[in-house]
C-alpha positions as CSV (number, residue, x, y, z in Angstrom):
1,X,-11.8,11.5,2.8
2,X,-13.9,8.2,2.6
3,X,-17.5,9.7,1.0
4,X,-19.9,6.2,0.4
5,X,-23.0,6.3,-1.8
6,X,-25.5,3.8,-1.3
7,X,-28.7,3.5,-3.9
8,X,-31.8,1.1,-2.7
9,X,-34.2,0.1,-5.1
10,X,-37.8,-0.9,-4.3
11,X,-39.4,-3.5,-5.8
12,X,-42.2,-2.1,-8.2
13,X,-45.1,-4.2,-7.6
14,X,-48.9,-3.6,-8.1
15,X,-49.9,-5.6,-5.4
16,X,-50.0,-5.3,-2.1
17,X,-46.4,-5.1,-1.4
18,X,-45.2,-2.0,-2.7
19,X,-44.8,1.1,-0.3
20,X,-47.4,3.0,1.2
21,X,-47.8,6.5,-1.1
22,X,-46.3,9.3,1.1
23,X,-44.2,7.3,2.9
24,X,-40.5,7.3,2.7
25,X,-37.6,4.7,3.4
26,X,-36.0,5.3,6.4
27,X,-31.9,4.4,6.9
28,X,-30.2,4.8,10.6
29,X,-26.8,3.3,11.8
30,X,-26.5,0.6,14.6
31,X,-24.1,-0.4,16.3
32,X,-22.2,-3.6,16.3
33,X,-23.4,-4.5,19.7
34,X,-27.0,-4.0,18.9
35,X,-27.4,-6.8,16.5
36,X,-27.3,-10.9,17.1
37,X,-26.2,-12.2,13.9
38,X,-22.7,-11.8,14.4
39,X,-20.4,-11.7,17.6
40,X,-19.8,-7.9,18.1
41,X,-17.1,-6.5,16.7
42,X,-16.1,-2.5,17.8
43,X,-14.5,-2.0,14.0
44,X,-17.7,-2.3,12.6
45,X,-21.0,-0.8,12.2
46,X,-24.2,-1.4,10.2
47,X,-25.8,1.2,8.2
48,X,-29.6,0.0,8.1
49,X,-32.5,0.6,5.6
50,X,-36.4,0.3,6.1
51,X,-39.5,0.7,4.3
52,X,-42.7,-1.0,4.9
53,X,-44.0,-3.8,4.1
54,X,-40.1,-4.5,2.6
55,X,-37.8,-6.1,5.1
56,X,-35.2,-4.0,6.7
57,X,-31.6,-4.6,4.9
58,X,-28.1,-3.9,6.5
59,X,-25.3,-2.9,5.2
60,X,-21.4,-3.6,7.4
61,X,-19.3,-0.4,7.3
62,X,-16.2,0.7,9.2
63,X,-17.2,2.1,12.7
64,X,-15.9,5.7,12.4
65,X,-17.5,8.9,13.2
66,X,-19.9,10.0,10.4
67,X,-19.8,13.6,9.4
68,X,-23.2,15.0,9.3
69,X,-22.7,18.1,7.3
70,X,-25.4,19.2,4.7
71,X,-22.6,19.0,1.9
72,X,-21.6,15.7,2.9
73,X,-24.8,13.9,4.3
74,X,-28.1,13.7,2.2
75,X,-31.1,11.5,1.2
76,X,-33.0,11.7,-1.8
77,X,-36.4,9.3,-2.0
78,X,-37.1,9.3,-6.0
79,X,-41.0,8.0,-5.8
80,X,-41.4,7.4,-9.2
81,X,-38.5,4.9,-9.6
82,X,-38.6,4.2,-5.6
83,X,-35.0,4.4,-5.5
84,X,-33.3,5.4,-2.3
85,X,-30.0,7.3,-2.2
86,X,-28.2,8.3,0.7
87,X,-24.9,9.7,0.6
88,X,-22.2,10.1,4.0
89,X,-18.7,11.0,4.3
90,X,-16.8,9.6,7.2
91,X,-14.9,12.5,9.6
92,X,-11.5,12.7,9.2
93,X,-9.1,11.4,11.5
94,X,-5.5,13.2,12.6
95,X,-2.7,11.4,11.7
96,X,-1.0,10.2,14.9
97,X,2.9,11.8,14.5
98,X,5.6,10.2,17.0
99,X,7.2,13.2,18.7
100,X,10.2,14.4,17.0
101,X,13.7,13.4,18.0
102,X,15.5,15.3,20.6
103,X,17.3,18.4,19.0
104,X,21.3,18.3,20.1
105,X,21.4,21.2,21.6
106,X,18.8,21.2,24.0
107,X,20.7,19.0,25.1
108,X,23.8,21.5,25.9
109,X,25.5,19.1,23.9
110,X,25.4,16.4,26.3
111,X,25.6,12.9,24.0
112,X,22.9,11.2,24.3
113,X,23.3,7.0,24.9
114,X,22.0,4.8,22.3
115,X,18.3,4.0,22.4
116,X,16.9,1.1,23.3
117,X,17.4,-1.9,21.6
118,X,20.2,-0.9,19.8
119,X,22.6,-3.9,21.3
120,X,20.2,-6.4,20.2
121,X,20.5,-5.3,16.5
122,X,23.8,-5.8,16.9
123,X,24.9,-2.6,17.2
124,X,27.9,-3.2,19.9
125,X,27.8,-0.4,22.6
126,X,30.6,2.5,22.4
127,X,34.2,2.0,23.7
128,X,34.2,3.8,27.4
129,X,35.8,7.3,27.4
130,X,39.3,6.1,30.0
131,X,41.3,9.1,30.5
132,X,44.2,9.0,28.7
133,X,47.7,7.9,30.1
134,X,50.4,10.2,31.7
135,X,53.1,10.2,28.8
136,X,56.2,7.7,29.5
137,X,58.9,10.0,32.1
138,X,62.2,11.2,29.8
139,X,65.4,9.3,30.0
């Protein structure tokens, strides 16, 4: 399991430029066709993070399906530091298993030919099964 962290921190300022008191930075996740920076690409996504009057910052992460479970998704807005944390865990995927071979006998025992590709390993086919010759008649 992929679990990522990410902790934004606010400029303190006293001037004009620091957040509004009661409000809180806001993240969401955009895809990879949505922005014009960079040509889209479907393995990516951007994880985003706003709070006015700050610009809104991006951040490229893989473009898998995020699991939004309490446990495993959370935000925490710390006012007095203004630092931002937000915490998600990417689902699990299956593993993809190639089928298993063929068992032998559900096949009845029937051989089965080479598969394919094996000539050009240089593996040289089998010898064909020629009945075998009437023995030599007795002098």
């Amino acid at each position: 399991m992929v679990i990522l962290i990410f902790c934004i921190n606010l400029p303190i300022f006293t001037s004009i430029l620091e957040i509004a008191e009661g409000v809180q930075p806001r993240h969401r996740f955009m895809s990879a066709y949505e922005q014009k920076i960079e040509p889209p690409d479907r393995r990516w996504q951007y994880l985003l993070f706003a709070a006015e009057p700050y610009e809104t910052i991006a951040f490229k992460v893989p473009s898998r399906e995020v699991e939004k479970h309490d446990s495993k998704f959370w935000t925490h807005w710390n006012k007095d530091t203004k630092q931002f944390f937000l915490q998600f865990a990417f689902k699990i995927e299956p593993l993809r298993m190639p089928p298993p071979p063929p068992k032998m006998w559900e096949n009845h025992g029937i051989r089965l030919p080479p598969p394919p590709g094996a000539q050009l390993m240089g593996v040289p086919p089998p010898p064909p099964l020629l009945p075998v010759p009437p023995p030599p008649p007795s002098m």
